[in-house]
ROGU-727163 format. One record per residue: x, y, z of N, C-alpha, C in turn; residue in one letter. Coordinates in pm, whole numbers. Layout:
<nodes>
((X Y Z) (X Y Z) (X Y Z) A)
...
</nodes>
This chain:
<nodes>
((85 -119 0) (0 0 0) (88 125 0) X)
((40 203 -92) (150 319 -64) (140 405 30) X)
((310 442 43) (292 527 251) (199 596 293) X)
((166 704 183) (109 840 214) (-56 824 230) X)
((-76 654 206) (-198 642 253) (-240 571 364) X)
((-111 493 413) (-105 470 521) (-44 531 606) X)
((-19 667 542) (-20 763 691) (-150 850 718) X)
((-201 843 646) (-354 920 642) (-467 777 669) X)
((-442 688 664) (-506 599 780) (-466 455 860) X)
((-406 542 902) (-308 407 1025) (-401 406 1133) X)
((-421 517 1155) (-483 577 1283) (-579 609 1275) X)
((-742 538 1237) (-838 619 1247) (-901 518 1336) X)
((-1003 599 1373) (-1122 543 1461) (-1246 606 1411) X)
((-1328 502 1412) (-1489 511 1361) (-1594 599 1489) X)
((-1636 657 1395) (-1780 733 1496) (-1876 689 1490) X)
((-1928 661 1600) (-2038 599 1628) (-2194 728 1763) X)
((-2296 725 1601) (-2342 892 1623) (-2484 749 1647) X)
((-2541 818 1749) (-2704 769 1723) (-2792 774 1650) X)
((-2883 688 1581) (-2908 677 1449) (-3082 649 1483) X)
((-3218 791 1462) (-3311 766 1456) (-3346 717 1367) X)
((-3415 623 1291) (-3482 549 1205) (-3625 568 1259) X)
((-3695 616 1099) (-3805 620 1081) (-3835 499 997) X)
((-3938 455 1002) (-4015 317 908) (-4056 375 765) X)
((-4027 360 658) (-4054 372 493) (-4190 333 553) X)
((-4278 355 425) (-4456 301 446) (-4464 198 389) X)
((-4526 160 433) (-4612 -4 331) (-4598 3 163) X)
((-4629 133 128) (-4659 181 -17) (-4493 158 -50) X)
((-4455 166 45) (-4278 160 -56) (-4255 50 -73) X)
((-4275 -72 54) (-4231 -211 35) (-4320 -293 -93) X)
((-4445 -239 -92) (-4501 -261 -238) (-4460 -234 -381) X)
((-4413 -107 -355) (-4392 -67 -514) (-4237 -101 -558) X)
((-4236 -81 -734) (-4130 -146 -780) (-4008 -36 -758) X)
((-3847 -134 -745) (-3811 10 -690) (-3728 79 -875) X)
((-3704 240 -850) (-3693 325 -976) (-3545 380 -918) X)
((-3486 447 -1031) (-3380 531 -1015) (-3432 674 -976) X)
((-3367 698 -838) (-3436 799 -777) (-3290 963 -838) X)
((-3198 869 -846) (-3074 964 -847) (-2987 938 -925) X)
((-2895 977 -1051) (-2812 933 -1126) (-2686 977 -1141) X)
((-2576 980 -1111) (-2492 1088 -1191) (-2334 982 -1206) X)
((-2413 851 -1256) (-2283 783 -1304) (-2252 798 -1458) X)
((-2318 853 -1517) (-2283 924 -1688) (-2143 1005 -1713) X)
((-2131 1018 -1515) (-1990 1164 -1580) (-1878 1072 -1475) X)
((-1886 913 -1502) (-1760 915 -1421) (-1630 891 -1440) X)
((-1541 909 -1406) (-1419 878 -1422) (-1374 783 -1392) X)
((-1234 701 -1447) (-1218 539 -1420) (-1144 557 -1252) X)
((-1168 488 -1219) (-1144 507 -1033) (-981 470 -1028) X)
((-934 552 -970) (-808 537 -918) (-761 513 -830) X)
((-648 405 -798) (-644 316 -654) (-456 369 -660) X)
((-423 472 -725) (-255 567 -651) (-320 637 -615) X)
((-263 643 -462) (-300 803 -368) (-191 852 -390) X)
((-135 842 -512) (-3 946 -537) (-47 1077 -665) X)
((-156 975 -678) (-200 996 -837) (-328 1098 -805) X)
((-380 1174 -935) (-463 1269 -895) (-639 1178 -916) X)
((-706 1253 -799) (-869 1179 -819) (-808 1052 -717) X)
((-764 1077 -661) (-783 927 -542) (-892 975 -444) X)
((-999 841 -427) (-1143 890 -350) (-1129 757 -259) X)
((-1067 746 -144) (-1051 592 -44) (-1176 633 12) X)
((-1245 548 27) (-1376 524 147) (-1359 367 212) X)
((-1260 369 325) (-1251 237 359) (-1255 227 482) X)
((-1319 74 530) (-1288 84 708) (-1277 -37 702) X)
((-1117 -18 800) (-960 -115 810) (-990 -218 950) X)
((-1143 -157 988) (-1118 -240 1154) (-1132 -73 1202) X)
((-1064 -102 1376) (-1063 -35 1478) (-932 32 1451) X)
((-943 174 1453) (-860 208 1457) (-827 277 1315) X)
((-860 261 1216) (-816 227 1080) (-948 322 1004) X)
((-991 426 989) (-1113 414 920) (-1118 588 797) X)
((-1180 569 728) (-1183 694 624) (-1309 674 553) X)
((-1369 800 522) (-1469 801 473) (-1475 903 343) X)
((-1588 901 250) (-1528 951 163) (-1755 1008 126) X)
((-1792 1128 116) (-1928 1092 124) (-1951 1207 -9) X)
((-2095 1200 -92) (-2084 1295 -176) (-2264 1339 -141) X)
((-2308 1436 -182) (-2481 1488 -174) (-2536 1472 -281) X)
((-2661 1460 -277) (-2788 1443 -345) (-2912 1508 -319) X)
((-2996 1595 -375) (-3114 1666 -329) (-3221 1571 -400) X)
((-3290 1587 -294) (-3434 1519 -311) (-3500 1644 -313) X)
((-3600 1654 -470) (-3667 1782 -532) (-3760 1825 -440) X)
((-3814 1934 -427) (-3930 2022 -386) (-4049 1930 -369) X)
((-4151 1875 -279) (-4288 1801 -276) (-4251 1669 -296) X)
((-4101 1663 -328) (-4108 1497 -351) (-4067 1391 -214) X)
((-4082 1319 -231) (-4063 1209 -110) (-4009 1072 -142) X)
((-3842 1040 -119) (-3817 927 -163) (-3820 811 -27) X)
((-3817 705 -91) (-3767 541 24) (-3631 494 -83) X)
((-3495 520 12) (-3425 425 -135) (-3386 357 -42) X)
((-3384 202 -138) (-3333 96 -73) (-3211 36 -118) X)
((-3122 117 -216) (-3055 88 -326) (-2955 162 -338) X)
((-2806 153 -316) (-2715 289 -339) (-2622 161 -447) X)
((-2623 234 -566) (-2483 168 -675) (-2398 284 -659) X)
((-2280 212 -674) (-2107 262 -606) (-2025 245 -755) X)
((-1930 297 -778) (-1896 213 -901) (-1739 299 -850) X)
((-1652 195 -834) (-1527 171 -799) (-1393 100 -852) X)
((-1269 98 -776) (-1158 -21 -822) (-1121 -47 -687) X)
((-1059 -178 -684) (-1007 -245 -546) (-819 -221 -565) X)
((-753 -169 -547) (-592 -181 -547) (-545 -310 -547) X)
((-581 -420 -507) (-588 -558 -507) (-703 -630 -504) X)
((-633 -757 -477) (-749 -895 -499) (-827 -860 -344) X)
((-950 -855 -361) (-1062 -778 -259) (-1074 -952 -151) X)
((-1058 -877 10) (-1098 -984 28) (-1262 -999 109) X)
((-1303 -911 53) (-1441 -955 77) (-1584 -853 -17) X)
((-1676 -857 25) (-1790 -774 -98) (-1864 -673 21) X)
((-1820 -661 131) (-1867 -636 205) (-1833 -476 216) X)
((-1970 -399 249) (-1960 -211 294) (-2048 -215 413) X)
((-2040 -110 444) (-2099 -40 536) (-2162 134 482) X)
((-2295 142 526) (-2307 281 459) (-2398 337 508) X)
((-2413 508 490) (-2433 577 552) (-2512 699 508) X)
((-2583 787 584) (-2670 876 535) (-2679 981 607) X)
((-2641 1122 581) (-2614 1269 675) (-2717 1330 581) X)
((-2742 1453 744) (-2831 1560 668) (-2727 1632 657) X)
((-2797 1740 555) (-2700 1860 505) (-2627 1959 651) X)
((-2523 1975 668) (-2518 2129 710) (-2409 2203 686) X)
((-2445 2283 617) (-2380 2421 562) (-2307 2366 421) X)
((-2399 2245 359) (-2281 2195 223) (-2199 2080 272) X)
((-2210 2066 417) (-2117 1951 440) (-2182 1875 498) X)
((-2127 1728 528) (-2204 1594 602) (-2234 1662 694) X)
((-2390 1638 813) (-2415 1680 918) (-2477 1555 1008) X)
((-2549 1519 1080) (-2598 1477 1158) (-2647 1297 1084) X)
((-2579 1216 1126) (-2579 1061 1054) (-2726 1041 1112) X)
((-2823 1011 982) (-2938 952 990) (-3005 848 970) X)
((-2869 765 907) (-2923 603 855) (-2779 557 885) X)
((-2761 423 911) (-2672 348 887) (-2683 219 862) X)
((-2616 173 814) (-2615 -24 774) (-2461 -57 807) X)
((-2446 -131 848) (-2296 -182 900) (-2285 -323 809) X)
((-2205 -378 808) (-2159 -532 754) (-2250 -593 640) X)
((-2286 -466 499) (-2386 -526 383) (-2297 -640 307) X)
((-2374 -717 274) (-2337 -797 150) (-2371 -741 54) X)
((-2256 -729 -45) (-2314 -609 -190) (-2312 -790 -308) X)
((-2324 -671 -407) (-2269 -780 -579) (-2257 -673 -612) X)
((-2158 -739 -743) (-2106 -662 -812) (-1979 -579 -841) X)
((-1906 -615 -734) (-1798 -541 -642) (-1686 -518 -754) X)
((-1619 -482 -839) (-1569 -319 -675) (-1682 -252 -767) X)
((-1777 -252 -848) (-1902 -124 -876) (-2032 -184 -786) X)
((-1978 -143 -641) (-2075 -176 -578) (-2231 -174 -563) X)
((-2303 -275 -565) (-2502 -258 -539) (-2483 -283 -440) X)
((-2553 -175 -370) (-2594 -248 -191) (-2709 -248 -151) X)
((-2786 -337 -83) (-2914 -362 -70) (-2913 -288 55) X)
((-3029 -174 88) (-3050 -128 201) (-3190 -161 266) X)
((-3121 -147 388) (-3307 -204 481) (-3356 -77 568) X)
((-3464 -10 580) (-3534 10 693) (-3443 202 680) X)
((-3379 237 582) (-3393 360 540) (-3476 453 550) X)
((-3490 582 627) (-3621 669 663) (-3624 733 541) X)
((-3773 757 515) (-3867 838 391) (-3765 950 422) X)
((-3696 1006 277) (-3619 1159 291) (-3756 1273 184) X)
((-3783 1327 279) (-3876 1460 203) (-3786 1564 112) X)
((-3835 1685 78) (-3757 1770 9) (-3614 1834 106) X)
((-3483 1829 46) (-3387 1849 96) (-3262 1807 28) X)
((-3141 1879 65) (-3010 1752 26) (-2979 1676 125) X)
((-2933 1552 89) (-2857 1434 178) (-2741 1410 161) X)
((-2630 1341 252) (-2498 1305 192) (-2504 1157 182) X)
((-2437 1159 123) (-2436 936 124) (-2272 870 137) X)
((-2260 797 199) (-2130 739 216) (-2092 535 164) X)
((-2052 504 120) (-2054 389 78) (-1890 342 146) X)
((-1861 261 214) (-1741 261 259) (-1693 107 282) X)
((-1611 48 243) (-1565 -92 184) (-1491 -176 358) X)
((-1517 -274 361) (-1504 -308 478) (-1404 -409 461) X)
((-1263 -401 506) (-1184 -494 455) (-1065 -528 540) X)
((-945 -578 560) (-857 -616 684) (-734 -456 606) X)
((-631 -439 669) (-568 -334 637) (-438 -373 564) X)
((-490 -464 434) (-373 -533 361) (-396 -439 238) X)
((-357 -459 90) (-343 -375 5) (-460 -385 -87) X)
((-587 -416 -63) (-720 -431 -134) (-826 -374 -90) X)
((-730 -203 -20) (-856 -89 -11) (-944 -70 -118) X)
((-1055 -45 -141) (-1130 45 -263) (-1145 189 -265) X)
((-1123 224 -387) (-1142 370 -422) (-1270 375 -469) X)
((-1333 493 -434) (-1415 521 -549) (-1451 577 -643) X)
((-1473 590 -726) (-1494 665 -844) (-1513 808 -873) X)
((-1473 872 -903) (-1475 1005 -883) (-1560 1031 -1057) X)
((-1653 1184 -1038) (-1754 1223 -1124) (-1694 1342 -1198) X)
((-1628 1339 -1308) (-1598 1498 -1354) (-1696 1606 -1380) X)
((-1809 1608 -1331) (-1909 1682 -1294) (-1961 1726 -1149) X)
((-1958 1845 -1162) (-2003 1853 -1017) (-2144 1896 -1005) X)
((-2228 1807 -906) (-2390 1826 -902) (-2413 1882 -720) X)
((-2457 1973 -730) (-2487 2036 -546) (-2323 2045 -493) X)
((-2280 2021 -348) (-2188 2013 -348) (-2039 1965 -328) X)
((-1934 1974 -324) (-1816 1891 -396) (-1818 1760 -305) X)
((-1814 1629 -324) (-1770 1551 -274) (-1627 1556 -117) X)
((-1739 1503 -15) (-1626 1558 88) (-1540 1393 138) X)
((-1432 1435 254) (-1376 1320 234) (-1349 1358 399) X)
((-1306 1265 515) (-1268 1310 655) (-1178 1129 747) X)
((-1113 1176 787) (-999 1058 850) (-1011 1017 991) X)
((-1180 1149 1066) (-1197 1114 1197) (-1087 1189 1287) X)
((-968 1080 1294) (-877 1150 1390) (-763 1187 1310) X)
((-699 1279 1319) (-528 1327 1286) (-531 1495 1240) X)
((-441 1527 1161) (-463 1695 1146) (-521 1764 1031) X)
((-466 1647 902) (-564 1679 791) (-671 1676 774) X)
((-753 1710 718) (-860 1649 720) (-996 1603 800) X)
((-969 1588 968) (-970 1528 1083) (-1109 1545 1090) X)
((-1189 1668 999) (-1324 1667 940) (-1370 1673 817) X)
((-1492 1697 802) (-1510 1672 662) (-1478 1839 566) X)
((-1383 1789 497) (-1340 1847 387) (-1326 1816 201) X)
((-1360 1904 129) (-1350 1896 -2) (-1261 1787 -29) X)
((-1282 1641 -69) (-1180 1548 -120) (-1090 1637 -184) X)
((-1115 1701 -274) (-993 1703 -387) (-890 1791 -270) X)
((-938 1878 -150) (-806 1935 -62) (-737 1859 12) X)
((-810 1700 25) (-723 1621 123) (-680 1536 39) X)
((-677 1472 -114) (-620 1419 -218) (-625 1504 -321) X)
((-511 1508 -380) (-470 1612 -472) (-600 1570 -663) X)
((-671 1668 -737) (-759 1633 -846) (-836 1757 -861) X)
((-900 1722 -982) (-984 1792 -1030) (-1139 1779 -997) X)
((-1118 1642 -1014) (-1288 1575 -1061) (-1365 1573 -883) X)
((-1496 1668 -919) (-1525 1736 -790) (-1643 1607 -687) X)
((-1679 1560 -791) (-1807 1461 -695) (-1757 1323 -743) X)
((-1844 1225 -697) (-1777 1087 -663) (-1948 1005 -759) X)
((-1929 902 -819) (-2028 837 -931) (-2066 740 -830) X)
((-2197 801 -821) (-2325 678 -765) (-2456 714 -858) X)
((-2530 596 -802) (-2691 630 -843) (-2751 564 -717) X)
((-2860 610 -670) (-2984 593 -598) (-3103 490 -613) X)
((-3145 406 -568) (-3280 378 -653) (-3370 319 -534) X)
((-3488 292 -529) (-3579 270 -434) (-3742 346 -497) X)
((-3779 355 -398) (-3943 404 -423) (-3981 566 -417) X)
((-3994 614 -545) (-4054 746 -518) (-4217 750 -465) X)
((-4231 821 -346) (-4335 843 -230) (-4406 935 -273) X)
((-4322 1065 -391) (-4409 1205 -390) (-4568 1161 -456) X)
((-4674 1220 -380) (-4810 1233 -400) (-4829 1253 -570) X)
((-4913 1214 -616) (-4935 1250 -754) (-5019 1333 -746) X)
((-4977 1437 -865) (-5095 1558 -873) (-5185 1593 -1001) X)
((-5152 1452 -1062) (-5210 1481 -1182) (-5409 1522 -1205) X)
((-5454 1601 -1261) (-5626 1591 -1232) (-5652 1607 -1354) X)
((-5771 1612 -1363) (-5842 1599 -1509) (-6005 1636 -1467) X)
((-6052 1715 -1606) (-6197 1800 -1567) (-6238 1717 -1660) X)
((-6420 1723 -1599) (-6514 1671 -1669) (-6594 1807 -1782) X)
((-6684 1780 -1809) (-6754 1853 -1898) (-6850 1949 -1817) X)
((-6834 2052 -1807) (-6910 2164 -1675) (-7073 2124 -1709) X)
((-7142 2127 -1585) (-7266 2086 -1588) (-7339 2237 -1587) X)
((-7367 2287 -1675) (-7465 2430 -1640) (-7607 2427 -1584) X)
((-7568 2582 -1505) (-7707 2610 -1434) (-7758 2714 -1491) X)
((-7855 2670 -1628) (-7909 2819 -1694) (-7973 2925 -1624) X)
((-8048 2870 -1498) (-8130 2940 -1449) (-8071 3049 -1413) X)
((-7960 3013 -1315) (-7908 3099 -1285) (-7706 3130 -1336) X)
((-7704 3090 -1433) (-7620 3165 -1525) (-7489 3064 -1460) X)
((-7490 2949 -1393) (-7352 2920 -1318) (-7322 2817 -1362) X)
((-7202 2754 -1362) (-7152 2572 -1395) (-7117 2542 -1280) X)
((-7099 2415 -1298) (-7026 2276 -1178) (-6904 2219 -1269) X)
((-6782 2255 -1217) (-6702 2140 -1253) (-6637 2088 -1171) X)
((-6684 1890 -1252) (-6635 1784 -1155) (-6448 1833 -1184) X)
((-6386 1809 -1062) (-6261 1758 -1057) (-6213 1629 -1062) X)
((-6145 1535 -1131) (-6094 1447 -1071) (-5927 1467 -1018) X)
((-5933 1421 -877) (-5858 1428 -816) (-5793 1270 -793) X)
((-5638 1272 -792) (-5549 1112 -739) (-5584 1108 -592) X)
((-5607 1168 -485) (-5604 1156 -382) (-5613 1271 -293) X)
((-5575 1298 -161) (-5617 1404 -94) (-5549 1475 -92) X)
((-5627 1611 -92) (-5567 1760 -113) (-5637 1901 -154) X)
((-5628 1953 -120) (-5672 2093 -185) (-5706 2124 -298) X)
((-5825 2233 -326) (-5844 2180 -497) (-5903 2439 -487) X)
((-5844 2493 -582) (-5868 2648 -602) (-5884 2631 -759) X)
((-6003 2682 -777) (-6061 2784 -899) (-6072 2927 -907) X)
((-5991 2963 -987) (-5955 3097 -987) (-6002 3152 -1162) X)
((-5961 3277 -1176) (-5969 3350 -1298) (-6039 3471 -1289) X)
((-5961 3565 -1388) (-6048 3675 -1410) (-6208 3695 -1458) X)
((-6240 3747 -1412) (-6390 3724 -1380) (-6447 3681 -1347) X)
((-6457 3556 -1262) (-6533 3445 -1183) (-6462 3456 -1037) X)
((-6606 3442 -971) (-6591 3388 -787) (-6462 3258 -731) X)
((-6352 3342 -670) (-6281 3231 -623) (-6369 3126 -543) X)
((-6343 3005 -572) (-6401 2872 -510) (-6287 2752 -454) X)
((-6315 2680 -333) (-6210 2596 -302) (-6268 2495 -286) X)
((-6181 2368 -256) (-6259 2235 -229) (-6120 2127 -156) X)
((-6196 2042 -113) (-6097 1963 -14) (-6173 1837 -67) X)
((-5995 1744 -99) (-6066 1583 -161) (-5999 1497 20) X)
((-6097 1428 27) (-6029 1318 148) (-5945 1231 103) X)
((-5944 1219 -87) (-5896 1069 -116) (-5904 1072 -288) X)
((-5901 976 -348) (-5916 963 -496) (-6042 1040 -504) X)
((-6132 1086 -598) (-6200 1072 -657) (-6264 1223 -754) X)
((-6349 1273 -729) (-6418 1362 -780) (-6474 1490 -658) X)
((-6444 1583 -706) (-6496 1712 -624) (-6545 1817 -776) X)
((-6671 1872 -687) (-6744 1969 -769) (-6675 2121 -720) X)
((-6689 2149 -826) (-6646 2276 -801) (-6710 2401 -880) X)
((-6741 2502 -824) (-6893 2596 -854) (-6753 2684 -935) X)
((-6870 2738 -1099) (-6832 2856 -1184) (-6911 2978 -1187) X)
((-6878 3049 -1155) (-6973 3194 -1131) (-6889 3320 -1167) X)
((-6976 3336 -1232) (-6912 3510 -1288) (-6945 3631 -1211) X)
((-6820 3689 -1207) (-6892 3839 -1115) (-6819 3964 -1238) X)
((-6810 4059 -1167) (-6747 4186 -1275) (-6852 4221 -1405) X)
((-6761 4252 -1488) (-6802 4276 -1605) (-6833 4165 -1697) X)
((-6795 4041 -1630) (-6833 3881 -1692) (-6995 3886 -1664) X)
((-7043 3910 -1536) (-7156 3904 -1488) (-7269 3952 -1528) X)
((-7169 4063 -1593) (-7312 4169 -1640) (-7342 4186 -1786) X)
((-7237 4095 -1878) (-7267 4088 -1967) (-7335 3939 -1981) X)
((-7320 3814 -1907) (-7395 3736 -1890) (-7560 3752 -1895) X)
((-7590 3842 -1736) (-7734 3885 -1719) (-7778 3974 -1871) X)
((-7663 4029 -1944) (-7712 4106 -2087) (-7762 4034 -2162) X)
((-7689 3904 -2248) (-7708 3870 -2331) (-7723 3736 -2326) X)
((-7670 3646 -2182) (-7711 3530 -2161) (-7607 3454 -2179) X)
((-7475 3491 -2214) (-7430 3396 -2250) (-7261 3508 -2211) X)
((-7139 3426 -2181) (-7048 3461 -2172) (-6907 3333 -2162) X)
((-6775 3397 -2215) (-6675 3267 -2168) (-6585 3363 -2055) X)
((-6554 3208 -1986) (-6489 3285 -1834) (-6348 3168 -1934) X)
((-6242 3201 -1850) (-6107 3091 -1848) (-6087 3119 -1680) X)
((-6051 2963 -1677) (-6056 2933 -1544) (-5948 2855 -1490) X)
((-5870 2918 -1380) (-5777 2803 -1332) (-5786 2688 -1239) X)
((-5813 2558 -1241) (-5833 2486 -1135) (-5694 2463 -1075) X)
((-5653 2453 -947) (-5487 2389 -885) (-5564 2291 -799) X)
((-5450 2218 -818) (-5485 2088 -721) (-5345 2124 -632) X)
((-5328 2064 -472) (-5205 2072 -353) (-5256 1933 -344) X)
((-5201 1814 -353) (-5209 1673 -296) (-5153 1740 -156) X)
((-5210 1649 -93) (-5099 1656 75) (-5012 1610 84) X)
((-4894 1712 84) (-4750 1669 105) (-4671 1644 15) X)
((-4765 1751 -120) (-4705 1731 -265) (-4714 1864 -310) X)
((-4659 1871 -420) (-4663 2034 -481) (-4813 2007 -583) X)
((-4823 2130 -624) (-4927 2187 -696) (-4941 2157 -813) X)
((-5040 2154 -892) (-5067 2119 -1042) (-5164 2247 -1079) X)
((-5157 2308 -1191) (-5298 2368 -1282) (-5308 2361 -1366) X)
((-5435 2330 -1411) (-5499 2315 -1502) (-5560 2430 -1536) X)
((-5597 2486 -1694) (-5660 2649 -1710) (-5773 2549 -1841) X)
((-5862 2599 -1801) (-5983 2579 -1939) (-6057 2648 -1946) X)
((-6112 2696 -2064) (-6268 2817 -2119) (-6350 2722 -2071) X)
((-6486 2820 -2001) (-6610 2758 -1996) (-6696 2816 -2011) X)
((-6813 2840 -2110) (-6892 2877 -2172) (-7008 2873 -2091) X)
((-7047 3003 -1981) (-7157 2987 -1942) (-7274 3046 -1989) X)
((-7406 2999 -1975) (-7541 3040 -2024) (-7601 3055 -1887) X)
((-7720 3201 -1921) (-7801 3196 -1839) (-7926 3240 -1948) X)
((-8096 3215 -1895) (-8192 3230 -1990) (-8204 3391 -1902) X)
((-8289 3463 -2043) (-8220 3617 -2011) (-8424 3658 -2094) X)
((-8466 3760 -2035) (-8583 3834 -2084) (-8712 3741 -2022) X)
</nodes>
């Protein structure tokens, strides 16, 4: 193994942070799992000289012995993932003597790893050194960034793994930390504690996307000639908030408990109104939004042609 990396981990020791776990839902262990996160398109071939530029070690040697190497991922606005799935894609410096990681999950703070919120110790992967690791019992991550750590579990002979470094940089730079000594001793920008360019490290994500669907769809407005107004059905995926808006018509709201259909009243006021009561007849454009709970917003805009009988 070359020196300069066994002087940067002769001496480490592992942290051991308390780890709340929340339960994924039922709906996740059901559904099929998807690529939640990608950014192995930009990677670079992994380099196992820490002499050499782009060296990314994420390894733990035992007690005593440990380095980590972690990069971020944002989970979008309203969305809600379960991943059960982190691919690694790596090289071993030697003949590997085992398939085995350990891995890990921080919230953001300030751009850097913060507060460890998942862990798995002693996985059996495939695939090795482009590691799949099967994860269990991972908490639902809502809108936010996360860090992720994938870290190779092996005796402290010469079949550390590197990992792959991304010549793209997505959110921010891939950090790297040794625990105990002077470099490094927290988490810092890999490329300042190994000399490179290439700023983030090649994984992908995959598991169950959770975010609410907001897709809706209108029926055909039911008119009230008598009195000059429509009904339109909503269909709604599930529960949430439902606003009809537009120039010239009465704001109207509605609340779905669940899948199905909500009515929702069209009425003209202004100068829509009064040319209605004129001539009987007028077009409004109308915005319906749907808010699923715990999802972002959708609108829909359509003309609706109301009649009222007039003289």
């Amino acid at each position: 193994m070359p020196s300069r990396f066994i002087t940067r981990v002769g001496a480490l020791v592992a942290l051991a942070l308390p780890v709340a776990l929340l339960q994924a839902s039922s709906a996740a262990e059901a559904a099929p799992s998807v690529v939640l996160f990608d950014q192995t398109s930009t990677a670079a071939p992994a380099n196992t000289d820490s002499n050499a530029a782009n060296f990314a070690p994420s390894n733990d040697f035992g007690p005593g012995s440990t380095d980590r190497t972690a990069d971020d991922f944002t989970v979008p606005v309203g969305a809600t993932w379960a991943i059960n799935e982190i691919d690694a894609t790596g090289a071993f410096s030697g003949a590997p003597s085992s398939s085995t990681v350990n891995a890990y999950l921080y919230a953001d703070a300030a751009g850097k790893p913060g507060a460890e919120i998942f862990s798995q110790k002693g996985i059996t992967t495939t695939g090795a050194p482009n590691f799949v690791v099967p994860l269990v019992g991972v908490p639902s991550l809502t809108a936010g960034t996360y860090w992720v750590t994938v870290q190779f579990v092996t005796s402290a002979g010469p079949d550390y793994w590197s990992w792959a470094t991304s010549t793209v940089q997505r959110g921010n730079p891939a950090q790297w930390r040794t625990e105990i000594g002077v470099t490094c001793s927290s988490w810092a920008a890999r490329a300042t504690c190994w000399s490179g360019t290439n700023p983030d490290q090649a994984f992908a994500l995959k598991g169950v996307d959770l975010t609410p669907p907001n897709v809706i769809s209108l029926g055909t407005p039911k008119l009230k000639k008598k009195i000059g107004t429509a009904v339109e059905n909503v269909t709604v995926p599930g529960a949430g908030t439902l606003t009809l808006s537009g120039q010239g018509v009465v704001p109207q709201s509605g609340t779905a408990t669940g899948a199905g259909t909500v009515p929702l009243k069209v009425k003209a006021k202004g100068a829509k109104k009064r040319r209605l009561d004129r001539t009987g007849k007028v077009t409004v454009v109308v915005s319906v939004t749907f808010t699923p709970t715990g999802g972002t917003a959708n609108t829909v805009t359509t003309k609706i042609k109301l009649r009222k009988r007039v003289g």
